[in-house]
C-alpha positions as CSV (number, residue, x, y, z in Angstrom):
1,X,57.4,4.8,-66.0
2,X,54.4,6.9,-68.0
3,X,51.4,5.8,-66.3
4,X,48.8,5.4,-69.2
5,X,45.4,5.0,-66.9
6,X,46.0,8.0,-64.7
7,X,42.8,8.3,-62.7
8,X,41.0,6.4,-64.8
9,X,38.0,4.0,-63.7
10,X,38.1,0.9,-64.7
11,X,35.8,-2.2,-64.0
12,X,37.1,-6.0,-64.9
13,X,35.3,-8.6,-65.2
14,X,37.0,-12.1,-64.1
15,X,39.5,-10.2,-62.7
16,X,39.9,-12.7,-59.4
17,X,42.2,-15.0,-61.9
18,X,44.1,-15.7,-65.0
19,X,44.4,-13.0,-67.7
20,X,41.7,-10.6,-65.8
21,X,43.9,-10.5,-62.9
22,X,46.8,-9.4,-65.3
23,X,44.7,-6.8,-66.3
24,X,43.7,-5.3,-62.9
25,X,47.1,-5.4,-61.6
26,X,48.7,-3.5,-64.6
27,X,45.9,-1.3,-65.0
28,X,46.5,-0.3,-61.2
29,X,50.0,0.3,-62.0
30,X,49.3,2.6,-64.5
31,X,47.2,4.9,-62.6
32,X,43.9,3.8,-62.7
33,X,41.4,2.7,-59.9
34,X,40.0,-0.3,-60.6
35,X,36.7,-2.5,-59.7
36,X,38.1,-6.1,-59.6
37,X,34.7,-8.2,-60.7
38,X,34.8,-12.0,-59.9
39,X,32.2,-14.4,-59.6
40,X,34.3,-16.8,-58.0
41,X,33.1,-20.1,-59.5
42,X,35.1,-23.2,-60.9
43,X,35.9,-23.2,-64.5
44,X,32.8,-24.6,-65.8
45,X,31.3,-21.7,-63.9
46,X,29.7,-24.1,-60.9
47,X,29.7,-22.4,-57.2
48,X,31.0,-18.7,-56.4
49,X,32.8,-16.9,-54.0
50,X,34.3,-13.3,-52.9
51,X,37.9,-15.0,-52.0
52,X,39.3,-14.2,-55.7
53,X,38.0,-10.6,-55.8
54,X,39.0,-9.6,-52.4
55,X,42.7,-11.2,-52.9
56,X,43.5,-9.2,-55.9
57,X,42.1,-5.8,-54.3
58,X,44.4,-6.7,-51.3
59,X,47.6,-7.0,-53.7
60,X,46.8,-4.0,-55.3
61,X,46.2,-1.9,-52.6
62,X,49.7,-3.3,-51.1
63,X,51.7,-1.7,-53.6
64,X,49.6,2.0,-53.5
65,X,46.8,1.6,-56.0
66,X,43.2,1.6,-55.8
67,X,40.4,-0.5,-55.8
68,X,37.5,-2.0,-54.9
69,X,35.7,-6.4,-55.1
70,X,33.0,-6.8,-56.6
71,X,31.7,-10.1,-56.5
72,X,28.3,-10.1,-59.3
73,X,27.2,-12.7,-61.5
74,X,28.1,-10.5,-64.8
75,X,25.4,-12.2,-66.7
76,X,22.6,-10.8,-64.2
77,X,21.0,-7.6,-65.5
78,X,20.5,-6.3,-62.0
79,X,23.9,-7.1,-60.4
80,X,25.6,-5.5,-63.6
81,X,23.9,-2.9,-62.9
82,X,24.4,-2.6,-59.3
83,X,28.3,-2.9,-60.3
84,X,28.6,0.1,-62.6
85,X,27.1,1.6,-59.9
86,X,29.9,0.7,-57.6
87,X,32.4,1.9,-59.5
88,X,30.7,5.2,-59.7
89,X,29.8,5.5,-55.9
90,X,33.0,4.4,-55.0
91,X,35.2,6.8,-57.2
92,X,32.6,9.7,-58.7
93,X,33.0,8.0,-62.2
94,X,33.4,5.1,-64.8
95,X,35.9,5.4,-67.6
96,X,36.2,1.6,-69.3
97,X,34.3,-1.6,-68.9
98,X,37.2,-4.6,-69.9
99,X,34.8,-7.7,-70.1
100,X,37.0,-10.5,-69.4
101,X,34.5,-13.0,-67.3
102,X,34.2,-16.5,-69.0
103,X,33.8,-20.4,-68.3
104,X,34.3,-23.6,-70.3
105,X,31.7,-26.2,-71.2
106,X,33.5,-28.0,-73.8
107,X,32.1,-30.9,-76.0
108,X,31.6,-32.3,-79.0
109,X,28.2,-31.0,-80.8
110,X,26.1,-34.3,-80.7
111,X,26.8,-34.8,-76.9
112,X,26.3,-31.5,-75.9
113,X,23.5,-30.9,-73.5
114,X,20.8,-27.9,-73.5
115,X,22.2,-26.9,-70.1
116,X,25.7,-26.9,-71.7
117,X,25.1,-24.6,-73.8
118,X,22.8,-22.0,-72.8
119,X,25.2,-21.2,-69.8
120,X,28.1,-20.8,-71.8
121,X,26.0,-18.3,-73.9
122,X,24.7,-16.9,-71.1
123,X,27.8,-16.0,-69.5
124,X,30.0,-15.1,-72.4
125,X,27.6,-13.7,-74.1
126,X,25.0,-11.9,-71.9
127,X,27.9,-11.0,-69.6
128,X,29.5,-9.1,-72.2
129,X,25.7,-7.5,-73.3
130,X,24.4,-6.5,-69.9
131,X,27.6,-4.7,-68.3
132,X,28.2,-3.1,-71.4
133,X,24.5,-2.2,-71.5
134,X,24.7,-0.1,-68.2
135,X,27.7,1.9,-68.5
136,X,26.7,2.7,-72.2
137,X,23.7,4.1,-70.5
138,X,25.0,6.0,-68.5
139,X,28.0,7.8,-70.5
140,X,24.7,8.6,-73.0
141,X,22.8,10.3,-69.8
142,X,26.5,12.2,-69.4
143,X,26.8,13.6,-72.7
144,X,23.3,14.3,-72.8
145,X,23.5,16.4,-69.8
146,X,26.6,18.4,-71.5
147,X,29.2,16.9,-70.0
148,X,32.3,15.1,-72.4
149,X,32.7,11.4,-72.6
150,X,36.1,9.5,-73.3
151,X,35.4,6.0,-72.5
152,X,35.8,2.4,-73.4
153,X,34.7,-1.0,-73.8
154,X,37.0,-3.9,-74.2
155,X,35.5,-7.1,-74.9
156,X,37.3,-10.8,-74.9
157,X,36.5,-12.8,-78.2
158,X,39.2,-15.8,-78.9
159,X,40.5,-17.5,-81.7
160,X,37.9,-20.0,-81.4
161,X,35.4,-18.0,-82.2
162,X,36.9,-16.3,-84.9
163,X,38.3,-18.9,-86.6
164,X,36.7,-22.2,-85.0
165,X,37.9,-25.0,-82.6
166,X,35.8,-28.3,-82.8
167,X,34.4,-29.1,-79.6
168,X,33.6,-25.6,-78.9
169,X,30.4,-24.5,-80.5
170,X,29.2,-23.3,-77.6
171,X,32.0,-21.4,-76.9
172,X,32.9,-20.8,-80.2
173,X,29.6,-19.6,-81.4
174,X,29.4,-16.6,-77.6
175,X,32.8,-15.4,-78.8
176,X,32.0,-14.6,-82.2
177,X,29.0,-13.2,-81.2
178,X,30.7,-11.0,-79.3
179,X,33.5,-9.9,-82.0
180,X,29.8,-9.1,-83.9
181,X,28.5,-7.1,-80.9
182,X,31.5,-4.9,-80.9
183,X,31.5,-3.7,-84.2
184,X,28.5,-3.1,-83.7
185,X,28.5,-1.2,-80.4
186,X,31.6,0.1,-81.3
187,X,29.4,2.5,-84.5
188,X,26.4,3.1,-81.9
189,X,28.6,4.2,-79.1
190,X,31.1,6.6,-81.5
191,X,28.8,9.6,-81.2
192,X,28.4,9.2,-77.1
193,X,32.7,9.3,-77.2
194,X,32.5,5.6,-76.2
195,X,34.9,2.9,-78.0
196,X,34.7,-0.3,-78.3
197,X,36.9,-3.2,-79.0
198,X,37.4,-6.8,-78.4
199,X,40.7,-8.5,-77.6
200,X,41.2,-12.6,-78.3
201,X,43.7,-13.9,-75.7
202,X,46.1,-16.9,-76.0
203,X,47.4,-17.7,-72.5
204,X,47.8,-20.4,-70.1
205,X,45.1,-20.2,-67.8
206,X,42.9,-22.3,-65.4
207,X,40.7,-22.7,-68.2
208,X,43.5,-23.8,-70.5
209,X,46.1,-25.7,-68.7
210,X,44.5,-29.1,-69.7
211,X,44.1,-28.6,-73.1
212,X,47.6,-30.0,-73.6
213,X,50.9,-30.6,-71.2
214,X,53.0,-27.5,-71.0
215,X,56.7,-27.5,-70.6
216,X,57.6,-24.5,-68.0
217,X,59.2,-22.4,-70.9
218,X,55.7,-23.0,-72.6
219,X,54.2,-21.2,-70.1
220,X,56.1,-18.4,-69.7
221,X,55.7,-18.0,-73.2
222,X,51.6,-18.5,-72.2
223,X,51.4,-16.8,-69.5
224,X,48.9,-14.1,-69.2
225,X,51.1,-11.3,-68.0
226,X,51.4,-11.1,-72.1
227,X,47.5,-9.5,-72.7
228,X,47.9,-7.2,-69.7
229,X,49.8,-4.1,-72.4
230,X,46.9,-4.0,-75.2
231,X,44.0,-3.9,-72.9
232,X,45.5,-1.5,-70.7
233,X,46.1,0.5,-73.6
234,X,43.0,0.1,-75.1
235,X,41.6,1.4,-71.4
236,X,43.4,4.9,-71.9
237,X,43.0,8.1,-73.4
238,X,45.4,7.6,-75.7
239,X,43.3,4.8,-77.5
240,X,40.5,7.6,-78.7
241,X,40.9,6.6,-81.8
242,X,40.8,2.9,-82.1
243,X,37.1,1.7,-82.0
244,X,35.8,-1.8,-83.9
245,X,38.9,-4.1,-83.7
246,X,40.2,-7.2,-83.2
247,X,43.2,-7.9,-81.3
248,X,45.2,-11.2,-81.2
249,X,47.4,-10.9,-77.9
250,X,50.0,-13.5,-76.8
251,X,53.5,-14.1,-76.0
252,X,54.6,-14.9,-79.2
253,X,52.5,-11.8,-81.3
254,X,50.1,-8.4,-81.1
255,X,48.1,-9.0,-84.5
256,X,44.6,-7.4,-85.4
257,X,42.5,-10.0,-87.3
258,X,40.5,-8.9,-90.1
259,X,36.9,-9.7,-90.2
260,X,34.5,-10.7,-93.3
261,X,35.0,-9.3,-96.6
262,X,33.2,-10.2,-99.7
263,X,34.7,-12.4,-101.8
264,X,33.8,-14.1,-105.6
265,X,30.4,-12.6,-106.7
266,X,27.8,-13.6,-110.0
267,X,24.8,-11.5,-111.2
268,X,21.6,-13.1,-109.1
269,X,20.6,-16.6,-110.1
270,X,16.9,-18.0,-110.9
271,X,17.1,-21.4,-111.2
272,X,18.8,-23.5,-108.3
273,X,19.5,-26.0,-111.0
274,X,22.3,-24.1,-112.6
275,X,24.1,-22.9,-109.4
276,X,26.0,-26.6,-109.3
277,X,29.2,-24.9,-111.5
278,X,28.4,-21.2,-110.7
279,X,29.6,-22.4,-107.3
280,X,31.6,-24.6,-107.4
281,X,33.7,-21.9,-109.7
282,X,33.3,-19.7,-106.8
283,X,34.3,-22.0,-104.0
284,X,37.4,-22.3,-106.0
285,X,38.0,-18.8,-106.4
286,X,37.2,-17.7,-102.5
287,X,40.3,-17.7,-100.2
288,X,39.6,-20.5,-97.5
289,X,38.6,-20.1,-93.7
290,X,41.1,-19.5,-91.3
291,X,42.4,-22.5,-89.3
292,X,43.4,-21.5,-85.5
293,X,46.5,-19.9,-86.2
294,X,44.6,-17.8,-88.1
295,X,45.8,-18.7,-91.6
296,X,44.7,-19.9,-94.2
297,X,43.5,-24.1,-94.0
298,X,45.3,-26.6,-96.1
């Protein structure tokens, strides 16, 4: 097998579980040395512990690879920091940031709490910002210092926030944030040799498997082991090219969704009171948001 990741560094975020773990054991596979990142806390992000982090090092040093646990709260400045630090004191380098950590707070808008949502934000949100943040720094300190710079950050939207689940707002609202931040990132980081791209994952996961019952076909079909390919593509040299996008992983599909586009346009208008036709013409004319399958709603 061509090993894709070949000495490549590589630091993932929620990697102790679910669709991260997937990630750190394939990317091991294919060559590359990996910092498996886990907080270690319940779904809804509650407690923490090393135990996840420290199990999927030991598997993957059990079949030859390497790696490292890492145990930060992603959405710390300082222990992001001190994390892209690891990587590089532990193997002379960092070549791809895949941020995966998330948790669930799910509910309905008018009985959300405050608390609710700030730490979904927080760690979806500023989790993705502040690891990202560091190892952007320092592949701009490399480049400045002469040196050349292939690397990559993969961030982990979902189809919630791209195309909206009710009862997710929170949620909803730190994933497309974050499909925003990488087009963004992703055309300040191009001159430093940096991509950046986001992935939105459909799988079965401890954060998942009570959304509805699953049948055990349903969740082979689901299971994570189907994101692994794209983001450990998206990790290697071969992706240089790729940088912005969207990817819709699952067991059923790999699809890039397309972002905004504008759509039915008038000459600017003056007075509000004749805007009742204008737009309701244009309503008429636009193409209609998304539903979760990512086509278009009845």
């Amino acid at each position: 097998m061509a090993r894709l990741c070949e000495d490549r560094v590589v630091v993932v975020t929620g990697a102790g579980r679910g669709i991260g773990r997937e990630y750190a054991l394939m990317l091991a596979q294919h060559g590359a040395k990996v910092v498996v990142n886990d907080f270690g806390g319940a779904r809804d992000g509650s407690g923490g512990a090393a135990g996840p982090a420290d199990e999927v090092v030991e598997e993957i040093r059990a079949a030859g690879g390497e790696a490292v646990a890492n145990a930060a709260d992603v959405s710390d400045w300082n222990q992001s920091k001190a994390m892209i630090e690891q990587a590089i004191s532990s193997f002379g380098k960092i070549d791809a940031v895949l941020n995966n950590a998330g948790i669930l707070r799910d509910r309905m808008l008018v009985n959300m709490s405050e608390e609710e949502w700030d730490t979904v934000i927080r760690v979806h949100l500023k989790g993705t910002f502040a690891p990202a943040r560091h190892a952007a720094a320092h592949w701009r300190e490399r480049v400045k210092a002469g040196e050349k710079v292939d690397a990559r950050i993969i961030n982990t939207s979902s189809v919630s926030g791209i195309y909206g689940n009710p009862g997710q707002t929170n949620y909803g609202a730190a994933k497309m944030g974050i499909a925003a931040f990488t087009i963004i990132a992703a055309r300040e980081l191009r001159r430093y040799g940096v991509t950046v791209n986001a992935i939105a994952p459909g799988a079965f996961t401890r954060l998942t498997s009570d959304l509805r019952d699953y049948t055990e076909e349903q969740k082979e079909a689901s299971s994570p082991k189907w994101v692994a390919p794209i983001g450990t593509w998206l990790c290697s040299e071969e992706s240089a090219d790729v940088s912005g996008r969207m990817f819709e992983a699952n067991g059923r599909m790999l699809a890039i969704a397309e972002g905004w586009h504008r759509g039915p346009t008038v000459d600017r208008v003056e007075d509000p009171t004749t805007l009742g036709p204008i737009v309701t013409d244009m309503v008429a004319k636009a193409r209609l948001n998304a539903g979760m399958d990512g086509k278009d709603l009845d």
